[in-house]
N, C-alpha and C positions, 0 to 999 in steps of 0.2 A: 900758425893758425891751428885752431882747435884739429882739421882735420888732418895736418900733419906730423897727428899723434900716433897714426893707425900703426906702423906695425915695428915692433921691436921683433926684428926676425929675427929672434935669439935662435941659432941651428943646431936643435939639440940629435947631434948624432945619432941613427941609431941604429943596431948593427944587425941588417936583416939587408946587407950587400945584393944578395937574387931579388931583392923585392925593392926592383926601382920603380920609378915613379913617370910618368911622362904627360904632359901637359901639351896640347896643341888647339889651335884656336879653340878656344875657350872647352878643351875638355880634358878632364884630369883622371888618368886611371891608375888605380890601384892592383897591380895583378896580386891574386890570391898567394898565401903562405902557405907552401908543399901542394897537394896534388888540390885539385879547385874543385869546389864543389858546386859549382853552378855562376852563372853571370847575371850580377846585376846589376843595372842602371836606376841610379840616384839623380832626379831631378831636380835642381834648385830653379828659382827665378820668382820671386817675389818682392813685393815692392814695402811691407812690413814687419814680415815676423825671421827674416834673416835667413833663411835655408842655402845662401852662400856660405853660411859659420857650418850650419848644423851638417850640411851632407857631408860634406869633406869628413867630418868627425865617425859621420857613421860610418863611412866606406870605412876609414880605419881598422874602427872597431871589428865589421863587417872580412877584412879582407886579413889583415893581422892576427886577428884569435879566433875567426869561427873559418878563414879557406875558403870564400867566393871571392870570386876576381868582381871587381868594381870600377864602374864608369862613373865619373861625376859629370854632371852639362851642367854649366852656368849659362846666364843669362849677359850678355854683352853688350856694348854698346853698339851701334850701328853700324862705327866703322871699325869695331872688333878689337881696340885696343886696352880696352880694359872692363870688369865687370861692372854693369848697369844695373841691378834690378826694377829700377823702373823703368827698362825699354818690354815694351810688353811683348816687342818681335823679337828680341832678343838672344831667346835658347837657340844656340846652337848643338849640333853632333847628335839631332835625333834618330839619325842611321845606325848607332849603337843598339838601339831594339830590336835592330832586325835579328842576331841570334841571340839576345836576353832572355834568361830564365827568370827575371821578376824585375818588375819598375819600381821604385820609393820613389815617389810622386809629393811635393810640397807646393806647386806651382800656386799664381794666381792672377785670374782674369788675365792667361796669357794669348798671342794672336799669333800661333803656327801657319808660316804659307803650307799652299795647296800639298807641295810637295812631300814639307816637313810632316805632315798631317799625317799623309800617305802610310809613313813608319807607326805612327800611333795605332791608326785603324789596322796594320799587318799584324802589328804584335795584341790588340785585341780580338781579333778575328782568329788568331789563334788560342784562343779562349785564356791565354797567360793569366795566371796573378799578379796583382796589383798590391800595394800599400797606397794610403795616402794621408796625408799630415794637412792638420789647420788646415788650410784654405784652399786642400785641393778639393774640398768639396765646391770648389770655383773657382778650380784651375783653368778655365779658358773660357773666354769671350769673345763676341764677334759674329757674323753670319757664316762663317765656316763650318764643315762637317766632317766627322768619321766613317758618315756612311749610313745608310738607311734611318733609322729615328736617333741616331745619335748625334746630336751636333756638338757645339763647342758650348754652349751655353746649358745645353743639359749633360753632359758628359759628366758631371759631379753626382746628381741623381740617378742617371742610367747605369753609369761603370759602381761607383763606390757606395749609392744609395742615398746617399742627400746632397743638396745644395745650400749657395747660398739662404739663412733664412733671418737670424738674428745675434747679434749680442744679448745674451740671457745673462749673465752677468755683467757688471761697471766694469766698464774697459778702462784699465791699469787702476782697478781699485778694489777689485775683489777677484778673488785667485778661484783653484778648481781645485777638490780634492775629490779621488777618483773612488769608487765604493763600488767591488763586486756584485755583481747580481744573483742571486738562487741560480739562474737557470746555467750561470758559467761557472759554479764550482767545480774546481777538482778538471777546468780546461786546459789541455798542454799550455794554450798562449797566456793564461798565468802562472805559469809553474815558478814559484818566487819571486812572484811578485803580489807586493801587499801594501806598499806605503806610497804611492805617487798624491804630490801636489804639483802644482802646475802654478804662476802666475801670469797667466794667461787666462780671459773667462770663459768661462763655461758660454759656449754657442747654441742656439736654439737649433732642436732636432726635430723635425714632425713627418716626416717623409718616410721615414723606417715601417716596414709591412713585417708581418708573420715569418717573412721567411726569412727575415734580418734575426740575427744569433748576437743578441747586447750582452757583452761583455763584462764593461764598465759601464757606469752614469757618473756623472760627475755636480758635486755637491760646489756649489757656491758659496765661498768662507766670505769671513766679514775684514779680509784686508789681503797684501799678496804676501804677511808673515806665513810660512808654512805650518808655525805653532797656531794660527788663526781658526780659531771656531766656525764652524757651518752655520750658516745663514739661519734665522729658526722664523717657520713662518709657510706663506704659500710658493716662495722662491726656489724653493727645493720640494715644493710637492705638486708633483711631481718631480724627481730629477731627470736632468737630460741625459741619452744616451751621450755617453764619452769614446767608446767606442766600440765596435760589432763586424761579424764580419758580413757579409752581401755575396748572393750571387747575382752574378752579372747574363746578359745574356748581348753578346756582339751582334755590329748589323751583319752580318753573316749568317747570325744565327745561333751561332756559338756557345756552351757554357762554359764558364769561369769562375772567377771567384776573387773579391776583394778584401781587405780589412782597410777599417779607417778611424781614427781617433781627431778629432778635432782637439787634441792638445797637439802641441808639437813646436810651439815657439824656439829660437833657438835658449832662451834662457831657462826656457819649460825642458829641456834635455839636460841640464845639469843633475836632475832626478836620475840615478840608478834604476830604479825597478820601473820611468819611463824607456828607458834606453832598454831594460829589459825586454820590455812587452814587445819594442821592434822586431828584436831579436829573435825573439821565440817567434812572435808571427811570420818573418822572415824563414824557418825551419818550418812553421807547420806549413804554409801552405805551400811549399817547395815539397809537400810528404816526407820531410825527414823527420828525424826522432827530436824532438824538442830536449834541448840540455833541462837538468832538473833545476839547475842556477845557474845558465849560462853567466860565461865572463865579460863583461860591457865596460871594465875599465878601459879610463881614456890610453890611448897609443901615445896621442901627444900632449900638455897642458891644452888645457879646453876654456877660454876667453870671451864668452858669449857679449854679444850686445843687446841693451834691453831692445826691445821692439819697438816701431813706430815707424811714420812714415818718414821720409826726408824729401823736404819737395826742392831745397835749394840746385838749383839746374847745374852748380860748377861742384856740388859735392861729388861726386862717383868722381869726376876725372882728375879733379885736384886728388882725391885718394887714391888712385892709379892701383886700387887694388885687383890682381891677376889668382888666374887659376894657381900659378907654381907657386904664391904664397901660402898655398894648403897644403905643400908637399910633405911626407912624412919626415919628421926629425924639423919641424917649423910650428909654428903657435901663434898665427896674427893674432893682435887685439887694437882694440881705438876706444876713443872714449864715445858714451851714449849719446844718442842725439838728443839736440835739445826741447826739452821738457820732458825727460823721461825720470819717473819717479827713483827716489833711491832706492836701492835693491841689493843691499851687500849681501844676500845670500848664496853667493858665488866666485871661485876662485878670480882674483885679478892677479895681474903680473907685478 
């Protein structure tokens, strides 16, 4: 069957011996390379744009060539035997926030118990920075809360600045190309970066205030060729913010500080100078010195799947894909679900 194509765990050795790897119920860490330079937790758990591919990748990159120790949480099945993303209860090992120096956040419309919550609002209360990708502008759903006006269903608005609002561009038919703003020139969090497309659309943005700092907007091309032209018309005039960063303020009271780009598919990361912008964001609001072209090559081949939903109920556990298939010196791939447009702009195995 189609989905017992998923993984040629070809084991490409690799020889960084102190930097093992450990995977336990559904959470996979990457301890930092030489002395760490802070702790982050990478959230995956979504039920379309694949952030089971893409975090594992970043930790890599994240713990390999830039020295923070990194936590991956996937999202599980219920009885914990293999990765689920669409169990929305799913993420496990939200206790890793409790001493995190920064979350990368992709979730969506996830349902954290009481308990699990508890680490979310700790680690926002203490006013941390945040990241968040695609859909964590609607990472959680539900009558749950963080604590005073933040609940689950505004948590994308209140933490990161926007939520759910729209597809502004044809979903899997027209891509994003990302275009500097005046007022972010010359920002560490672009420091070389200058060419991101995305095949993923551009999302509607209306919620951003004066005190959001837009970084990108992202232009809507007329296919998900990356050589594809920008939209000409009133579909790009305005353009959407693509991404900015947000101050936050915890139900404690708290300030902080987010970034968030509503690009971030895992197919949208085969882009460099997106993978860049992580990265840098990732140093600035940690206060470090932003590299002038940090290094965001892959650690291991990187095998993205297009996006989409999968709703067949025996797909995840027939694929019996696990945390330790992301381990360093391994490269799942499977093939894309069905109806997902061709897309050979991207390494396959």
């Amino acid at each position: 069957m189609i989905y017992r194509t998923l993984l040629s765990l070809a084991l490409l050795f690799v020889p960084l011996v102190s930097h093992s790897v450990a995977a336990q119920s559904g959470v996979l860490h990457f301890p930092a390379k030489g002395d760490s330079q802070g702790k982050i937790v990478l959230v995956s758990g979504d039920e379309e744009y694949r952030t089971e591919e893409s975090m594992p990748m970043l930790a890599k990159i994240l713990s390999v060539k830039h020295g923070f120790d990194c936590t991956v949480l996937f999202s599980m099945s219920a009885d914990g035997r293999y990765i689920d993303p669409n169990n929305q209860s799913g993420v496990v090992g939200w206790e890793a926030l409790d001493d995190a120096d920064l979350m990368i956040i992709g979730t969506r419309f996830r349902k954290p118990s009481e308990s699990q919550a508890a680490h979310i609002t700790k680690f926002i209360n203490a006013g941390k920075p945040l990241i968040g990708i695609r859909t964590a502008t609607h990472a959680f759903n539900g009558k749950g809360s963080f604590g005073g006006e933040v609940t689950y269903g505004n948590f994308g608005r209140k933490i990161l600045g926007e939520q759910w609002v729209s597809h502004h561009g044809q979903h899997k038919r027209q891509g994003a190309r990302a275009v500097i703003t005046d007022q972010a020139a010359g920002h560490p969090i672009l420091n070389s970066v200058s060419d991101i497309f995305v095949p993923s659309d551009v999302y509607g943005v209306t919620h951003l205030t004066d005190q959001d700092t837009i970084l990108l907007r992202g232009a809507v091309t007329e296919s998900l060729d990356p050589k594809s032209a920008n939209v000409e018309g009133p579909k790009n005039d305005p353009m959407q913010p693509l991404a900015w960063l947000h101050p936050y303020e915890s139900p404690s009271g708290t300030k902080g500080q987010s970034f968030c780009t509503t690009a971030g598919a895992s197919v949208d990361l085969v882009n460099e100078d997106l993978r860049r912008l992580l990265v840098n964001a990732t140093y600035f609001l940690l206060d470090k010195t932003v590299p002038e072209k940090a290094d965001v090559a892959y650690v291991d081949p990187y095998y993205p799947t297009f996006y989409g939903f999968i709703n067949d109920k025996e797909y995840w556990e027939e694929l019996n894909l696990q945390p330790t298939d992301f381990e360093l010196g391994k490269a799942p791939h499977r093939d894309d679900p069905k109806g997902s447009p061709e897309w050979p702009f991207r390494d396959r195995p």
